[in-house]
Every structure is written in C-alpha cells, then in structure tokens.
N, C-alpha and C positions, 0 to 999 in steps of 0.2 A: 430578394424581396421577402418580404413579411416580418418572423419577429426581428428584433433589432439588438445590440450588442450595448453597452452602455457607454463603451468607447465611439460606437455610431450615434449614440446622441452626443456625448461628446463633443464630437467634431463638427456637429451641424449649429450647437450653438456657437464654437467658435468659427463655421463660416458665414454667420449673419451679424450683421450692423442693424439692428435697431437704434432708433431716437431716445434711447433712455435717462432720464435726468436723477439722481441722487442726491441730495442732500447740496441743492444749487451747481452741479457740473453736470457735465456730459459724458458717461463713462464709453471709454473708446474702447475696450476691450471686455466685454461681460465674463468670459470665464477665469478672465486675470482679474479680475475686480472679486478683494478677498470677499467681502460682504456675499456675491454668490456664487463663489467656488464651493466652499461645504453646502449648501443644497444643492446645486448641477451632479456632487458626484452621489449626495443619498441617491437621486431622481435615478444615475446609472447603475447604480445598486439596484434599484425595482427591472431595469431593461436587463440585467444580468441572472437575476433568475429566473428568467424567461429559457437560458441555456441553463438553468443548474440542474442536473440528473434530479435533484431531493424535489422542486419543485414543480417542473417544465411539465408533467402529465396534469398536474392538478390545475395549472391556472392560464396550457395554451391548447387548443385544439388544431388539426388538418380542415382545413377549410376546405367545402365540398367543392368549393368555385375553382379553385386556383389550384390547389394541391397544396398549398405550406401551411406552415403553422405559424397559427394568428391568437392572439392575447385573446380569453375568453370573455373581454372586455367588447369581443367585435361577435359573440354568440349572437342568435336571433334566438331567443328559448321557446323553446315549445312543449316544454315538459317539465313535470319537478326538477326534472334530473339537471335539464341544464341552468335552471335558477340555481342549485345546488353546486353547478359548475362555476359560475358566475359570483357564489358566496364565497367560496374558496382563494378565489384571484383577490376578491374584499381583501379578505383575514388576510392570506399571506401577505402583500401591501400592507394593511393595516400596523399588524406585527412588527412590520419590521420597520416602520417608521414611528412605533408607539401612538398611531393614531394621530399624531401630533402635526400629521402635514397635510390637510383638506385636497389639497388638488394634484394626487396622484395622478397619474397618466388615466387608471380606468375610470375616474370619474366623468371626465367629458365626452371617452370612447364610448360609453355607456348612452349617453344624451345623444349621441349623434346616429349610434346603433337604433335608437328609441325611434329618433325620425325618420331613418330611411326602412325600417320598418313599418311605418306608418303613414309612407309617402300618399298612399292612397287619398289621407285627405290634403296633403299640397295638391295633387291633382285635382281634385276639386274646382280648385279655384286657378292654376294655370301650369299645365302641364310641363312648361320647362321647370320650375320647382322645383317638382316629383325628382323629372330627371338628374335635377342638380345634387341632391341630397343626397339622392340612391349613389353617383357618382363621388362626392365628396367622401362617403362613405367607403367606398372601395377605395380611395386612395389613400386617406388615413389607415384602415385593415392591412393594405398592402405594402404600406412604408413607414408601419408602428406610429402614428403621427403624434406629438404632445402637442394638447390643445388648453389653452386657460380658454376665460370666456366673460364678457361682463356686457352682464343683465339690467341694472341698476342705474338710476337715472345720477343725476347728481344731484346733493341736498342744497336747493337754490330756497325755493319754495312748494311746499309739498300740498300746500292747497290748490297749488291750481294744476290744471293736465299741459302736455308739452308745448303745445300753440300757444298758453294761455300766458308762457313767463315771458322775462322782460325781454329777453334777445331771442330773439328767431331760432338760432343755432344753439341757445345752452342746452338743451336737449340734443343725442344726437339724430340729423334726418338727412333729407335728401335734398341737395341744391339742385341739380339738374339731372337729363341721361344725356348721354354721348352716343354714337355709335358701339363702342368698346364694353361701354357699364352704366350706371351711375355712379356720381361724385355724390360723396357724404361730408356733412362737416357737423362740427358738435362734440360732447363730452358723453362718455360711459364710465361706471366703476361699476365692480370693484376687481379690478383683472391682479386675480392670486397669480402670485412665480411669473407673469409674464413675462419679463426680461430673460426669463431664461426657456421659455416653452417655442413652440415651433411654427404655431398659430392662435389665430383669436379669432371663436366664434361670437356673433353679438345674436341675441334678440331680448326678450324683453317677457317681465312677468303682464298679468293680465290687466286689464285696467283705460283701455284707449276709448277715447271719447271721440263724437266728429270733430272733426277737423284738427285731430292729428293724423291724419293720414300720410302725411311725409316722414314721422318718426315712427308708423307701422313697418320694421324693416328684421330681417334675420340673415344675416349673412356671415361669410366667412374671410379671411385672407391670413397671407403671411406677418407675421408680428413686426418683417423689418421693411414692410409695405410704406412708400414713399408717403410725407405728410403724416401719418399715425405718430405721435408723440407721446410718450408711456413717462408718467408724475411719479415714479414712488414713493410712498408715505416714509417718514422717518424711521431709519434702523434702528433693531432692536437689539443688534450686535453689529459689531464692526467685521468680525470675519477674523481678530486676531485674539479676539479672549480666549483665557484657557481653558481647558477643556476639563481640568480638573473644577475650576471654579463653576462654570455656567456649562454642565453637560448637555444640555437640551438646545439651549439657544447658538451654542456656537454648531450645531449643524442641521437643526431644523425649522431656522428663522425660513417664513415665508415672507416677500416681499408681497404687499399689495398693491397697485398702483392705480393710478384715473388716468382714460387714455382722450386724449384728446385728437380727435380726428379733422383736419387741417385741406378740406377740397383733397379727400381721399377716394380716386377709383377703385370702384368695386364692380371687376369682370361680371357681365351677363349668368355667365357659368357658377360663380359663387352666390346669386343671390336665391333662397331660399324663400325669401318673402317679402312682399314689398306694395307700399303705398297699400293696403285694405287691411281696417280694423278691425272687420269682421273676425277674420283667419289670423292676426295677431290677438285677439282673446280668446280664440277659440285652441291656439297652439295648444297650449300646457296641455289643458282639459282629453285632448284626442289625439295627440301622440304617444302619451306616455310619458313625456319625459318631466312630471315632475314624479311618478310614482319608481319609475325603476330604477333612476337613479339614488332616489331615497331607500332602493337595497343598500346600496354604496355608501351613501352616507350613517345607513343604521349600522352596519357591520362594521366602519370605522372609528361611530361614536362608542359603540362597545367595547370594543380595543382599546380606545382613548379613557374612555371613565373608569375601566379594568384595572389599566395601568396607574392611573390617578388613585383608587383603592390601595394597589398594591403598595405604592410608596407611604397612603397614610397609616395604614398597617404597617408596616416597618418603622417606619417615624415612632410611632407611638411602643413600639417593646424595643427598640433600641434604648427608652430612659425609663421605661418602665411603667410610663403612664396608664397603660390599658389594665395595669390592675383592678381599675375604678372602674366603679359601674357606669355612670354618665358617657367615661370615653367606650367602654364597651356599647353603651347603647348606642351610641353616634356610629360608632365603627359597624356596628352588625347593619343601622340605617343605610348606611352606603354601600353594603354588601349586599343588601338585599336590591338595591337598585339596582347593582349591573346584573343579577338574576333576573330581574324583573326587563330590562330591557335584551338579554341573552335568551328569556322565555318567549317575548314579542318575535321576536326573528325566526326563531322557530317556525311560531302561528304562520308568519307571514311566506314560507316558505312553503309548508307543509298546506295549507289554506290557500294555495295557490287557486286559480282561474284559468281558464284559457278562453280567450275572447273573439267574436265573430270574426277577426283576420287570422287564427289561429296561435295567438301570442299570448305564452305562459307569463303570466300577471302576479306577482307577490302581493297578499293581500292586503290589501288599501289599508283599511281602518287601523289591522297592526301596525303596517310602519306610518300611521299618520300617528297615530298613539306613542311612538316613538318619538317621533320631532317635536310633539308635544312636551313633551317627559323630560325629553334632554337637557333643554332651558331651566327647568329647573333641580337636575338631578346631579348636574355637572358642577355650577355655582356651589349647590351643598356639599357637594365633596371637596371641593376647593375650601371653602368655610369649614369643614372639619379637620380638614388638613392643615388651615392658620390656626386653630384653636389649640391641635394638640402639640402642632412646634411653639408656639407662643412667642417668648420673647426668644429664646433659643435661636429659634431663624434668622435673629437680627446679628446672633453674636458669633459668628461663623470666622474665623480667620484664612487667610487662602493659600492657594499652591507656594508659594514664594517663602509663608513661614516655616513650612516643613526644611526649605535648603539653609536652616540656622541650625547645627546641633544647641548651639545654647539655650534654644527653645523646645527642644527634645521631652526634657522631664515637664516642663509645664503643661505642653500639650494632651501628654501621656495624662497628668494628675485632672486634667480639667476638663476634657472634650470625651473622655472615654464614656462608654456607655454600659448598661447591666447586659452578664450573659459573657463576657469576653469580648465585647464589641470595642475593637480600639479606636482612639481616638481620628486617625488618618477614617479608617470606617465610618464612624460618625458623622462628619464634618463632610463626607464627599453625600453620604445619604441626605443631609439637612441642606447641601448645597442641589442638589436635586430637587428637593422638596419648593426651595424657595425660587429657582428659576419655574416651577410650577404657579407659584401661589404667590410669590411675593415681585418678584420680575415684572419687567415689560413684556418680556416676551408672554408667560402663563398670561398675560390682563388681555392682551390679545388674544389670547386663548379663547380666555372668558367668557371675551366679547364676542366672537367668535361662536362661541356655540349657544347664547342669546341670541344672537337674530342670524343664525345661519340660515333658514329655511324665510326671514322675512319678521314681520311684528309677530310674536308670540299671543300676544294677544289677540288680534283681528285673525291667525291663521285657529286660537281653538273656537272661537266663534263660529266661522267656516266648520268647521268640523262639527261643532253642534245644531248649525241650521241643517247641512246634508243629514246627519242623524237624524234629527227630528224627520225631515220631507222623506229617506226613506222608509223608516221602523213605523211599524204599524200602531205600535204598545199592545199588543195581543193579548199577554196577560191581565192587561188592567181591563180592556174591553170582556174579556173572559171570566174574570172575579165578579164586573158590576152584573153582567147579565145570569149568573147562577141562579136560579129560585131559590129561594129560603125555605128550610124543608122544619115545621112546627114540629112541636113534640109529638105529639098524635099522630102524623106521618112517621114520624122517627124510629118509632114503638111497633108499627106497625112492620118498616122494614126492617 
C-alpha cells in the first residue's frame, strides 16, 4: 500500500474496460490504443519518481496514519513548511511534463485532500458525507489513486440553470435512490486523460438555483463504472507521428472527453453531496478546494510559460533576430511575466494563513492574481513566439528528408542557423516551436489556459467586487480627513 510503481498504474489501466468511444469506435484495449500509450507511460514516469532516490524526500512524506509513504499530494498542511512540501511535488510534476499536462495525478489528490480536510462543513449538513470523503480520502492516499474529474455542465444553453433546459437529464442528476445508492443520468465535461485515469470525481462550480436540487450532487466512482460512457474530443495526434517532427504532441496529447452517464449507480458510500443547493454553492467557497489547488495549478502554469519563454528565446538567436530591439522588447515582456508569476508564488507561500480548522492556506489574492494573469500572459507569449518564427515555422521539412543524402548539402546551405546552429538543430527547435504555437495540440493549449480556472472575465470581476467589500481604502479616507495646515501655522511649527 501506498505510493505506487508506474508499472502498478500500468497494470490497472490495462485491467479496466471502460465505455470509451474515439473518433466513432469503441476502443477495446486503452493501453494498446496508440493515441494513449505515450500519455499512460509520461503518467508512469510521475508514479516512478515517487521510488527515485533524487526525488522520493522532496515530493513523498511517511504518513502519521498508516506508516508508509504517501505523495505529498495527500499532506494536510499546516505550516509554511508543508505548503513548501506540497510546491515541490508541483515543480517536480511540472518539470517533467513541461507543464504541458493539466491533470497530473497531484491535482485532484490535492482537491480531495482539500475536502476531507474540510469535512467539517459536509457534516453540517449530513454526517454520512463527512464520513464518505474522509474515507474516499484514505483510500485514494493509500492505493495512490488517479482521479480526472468533470465539473462543467454541457454547452446546451447557458441562459438558463439545469431544471430550466429542454430535457430533464441534459444536465447530469439524479433519477431515483435504491437501496444500494442513487441512479444518475445526464452529461458532465470536461473529464482530462479519463480513459486512462482510475476514477472520476463529479461536482460542480457555484451557481444552483431552486429547483435544481437533483443536479446538486458530488460524488465519486470507478471510470469503468457500468452505464458511464466517456466521448472523446477529436485527436490531436494519432500516437504514431514522429517524434522528431511533433516532440510535444506525440507524448503529451491529453485526451479530453464528455461523460455521459446512462442510469449509473452511485454507492451510498461514494456520495459526498447530494439533492441541496445550499451546500453545493457553498462547496468551493469552505472547503478549499478552489484555493489550494490553484497552488497546483499556479506552479504548473509557471513551468508551462517558463518553458514557452525558453523556446521563444532560442527561436529568436538561433536566426538571429533578437538583435532588434522590438524582438528584445517583446522577449524581455515575456520574461518578465514568468517573474512576475514566479514572484506571486512566492507571496502566496510565504503569506501563508492558517485558518480556524488549523489548515495552512496559500494566500488567496496571490494565486487569484495568478489565474488572473495567466489568460493573458500565456496567449502573449504564444503571439511572440508566432511573431518571431514568422513564416519560417511554416517552412520546416521533416525526419524522412534527413534519410536522402541527396538532400544533405541543401539542407546544410538553407535550414542552418547563426552561431553554428546546424541545420538538423534548427528544424527540430522550429518543429517544437510550432507543435507550440502553430499545432492543434499548442491551440488546445491555448485554449486551455483561457478559460482554465472558468470565464476570465466574470472570474476578475469576482476578484474586484471581494476587493472592494474587503479593503477599507485607508489611505484615501486618511489624505481626505488631514487638516490643511495655512501658512501661519506652518511658520510657526
């Protein structure tokens, strides 16, 4: 029990049958199906440093419960120290998947940590909750569990709340209970890598009006849970491009899917929340779990816009262009942003809280200032990155021309770059660049870190109304009320 081998996730994907459909089939074997063999085995590349000497202190702790050691994804923090343990497992994750794969294992370990730390307020409102969470909790900690998770309604009609569309069910809720559980039927997205993760948790952001009290629900199950039906969106790779041509995409395509749930029992034991609106708006808000996982997400995006920098930095002096000032200006622009969000992490670490249940809190405003920033900090560095490859990106020849010697000296006279940058050099940097910037995979990227956290817009509104209702403006009530001190007092003092 506890952490896991990447051969032990391995194995667990290949001993479940999910309902997964592709590109109109039904794939019968998930880790034989090329499209998600290369992301199954990054995924066991994060489970295998969990055992590597270099990293195993920094990103697993001995659990005071059990005695083993558990991903510091399953910490309760209660101090700088262990946020700081907790940023760690981020990076190294981060790092080693260039940022480029949102739903590493620690991100939903992180969410479900959040709430059975927080069970207090499921108790509230019914005590098997409490106990279910706290228990869900211990058995993902205790058998490394991969979890996707989808929150998000479906885009039917966005005017109206879930009672209010055309069909009963397009929203996911609840048909009846049974003895065993309730039965759910309905559609969720946007479930990241689920074909390949080990479960799906669902709830839901804020927002429930009366009388959706039957799609108030937070529950858990297995991904190859009978009736559950997983859509995946169109590939962005097949699983056999070359690796010289498309480095990014042929091993860090995530699959995104919409899961459609089909008169699906969901055990007693698994539900977490259910039928009351109250405590499905008030989730987010008092458990945590949109604030500390958005450590996870701010230390990821960091790594992700770091990396994006570093390639458009090399892009640009591999032909020279950074001599100009323009592309220096633009280059120093997007250097200063990953400082700028590398500085926020900091604050939000160091400005830590610990809050009336004793739970060390990263602080709020930094990483909201973060997912703020992202949306637009990541798109510009993508835009400086098409700018300075220009047309160049478009004119890239692939692995297959290098096995012609006859094309040998043309390649050499025309792809090479200033400095000694040979031409093979070039073409694999610009072939990076553009599965970035010019790819389907990078536009999902894109898209991606625009509305990761939800509307950008409607979330810095939020952010300015909480501003305003707490800050007092101190200063400006302090300037108006100074007396005006006349000459003749002035003189005097």
């Amino acid at each position: 029990m506890g952490i896991k081998t990447g051969q032990d996730y391995i194995n667990r994907v290949k001993s479940r049958k999910p309902e997964v459909w592709l590109g109109g089939r039904i794939v019968e074997n998930i880790y034989d199906e090329p499209y998600f063999k290369q992301p199954i085995n990054e995924i066991a590349k994060l489970y295998d440093a969990q055992h590597d000497p270099k990293y195993q202190d920094d990103i697993t702790h001995i659990c005071e419960e059990t005695g083993m050691r558990v991903s510091n994804a399953f910490l309760f923090p209660k101090s700088k120290e262990d946020l700081q343990k907790r940023s760690k497992l981020f990076e190294v994750y981060a790092r080693m998947t260039y940022g480029l794969m949102g739903r590493t294992p620690d991100f939903l370990n992180v969410v479900v940590t959040s709430l059975a730390q927080n069970a207090w307020f499921l108790e509230k409102y019914n005590k098997n909750w409490a106990k279910n969470i706290i228990n869900y909790y211990k058995y993902l900690r205790d058998n490394d569990i991969f979890l996707t998770h989808a929150i998000v309604n479906p885009q039917n009609d966005r005017s109206k709340t879930s009672h209010e569309q055309k069909e009963i069910y397009t929203h996911l809720g609840t048909v009846n209970e049974t003895p065993d559980g309730i039965v759910v039927k309905g559609a969720k997205m946007l479930a990241t890598l689920a074909p390949i993760t080990d479960e799906v948790i669902i709830y839901s952001f804020p927002g429930f009006a009366p009388g959706d009290e039957k799609y108030a629900l937070a529950f858990a199950i297995p991904i190859d849970t009978p009736g559950l039906r997983i859509i995946c969106r169109e590939p962005m790779q097949d699983g056999t491009r070359s690796r010289f041509d498309h480095p990014l995409a042929s091993r860090y395509e995530e699959a995104d899917a919409l899961l459609i749930f089909d008169d699906v029992l969901v055990p007693w034991d698994r539900i977490f929340l259910y039928n009351n609106v109250e405590a499905a708006n008030l989730l987010y808000p008092m458990t945590g779990i949109a604030q500390q996982p958005a450590h996870q997400s701010g230390v990821r995006g960091y790594i992700k816009l770091a990396f994006i920098v570093e390639v458009a930095c090399k892009l640009a002096d591999s032909i020279g262009v950074d001599v100009y000032l323009n592309v220096q200006r633009d280059l120093g622009e997007i250097v200063q942003s990953v400082e700028v969000i590398r500085a926020l992490l900091r604050v939000a670490e160091y400005e830590y809280t610990i809050n009336d249940k004793g739970e060390a809190m990263p602080d709020a405003d930094a990483l909201e200032t973060i997912r703020g920033m992202l949306p637009e900090m990541y798109p510009r560095a993508i835009e400086v990155m098409q700018t300075i490859g220009a047309g160049g990106l478009l004119m890239m020849p692939t692995e297959n021309d290098f096995k012609h010697p006859e094309l040998n000296a043309d390649m050499d006279n025309h792809y090479a770059g200033r400095h000694g940058v040979s031409s093979e050099e070039r073409i694999k940097l610009f072939k990076l660049a553009w599965d970035l910037c010019g790819e389907a995979f990078g536009m999902r990227l894109l898209q991606y870190e625009r509305y990761y956290t939800g509307d950008p817009v409607r979330k810095r509104a939020i952010f300015y109304n909480k501003y305003k209702k707490e800050k007092k403006f101190s200063m400006v009530e302090e300037v108006l009320a100074k007396p005006i001190i006349d000459e003749a007092e002035a003189i005097e003092l």
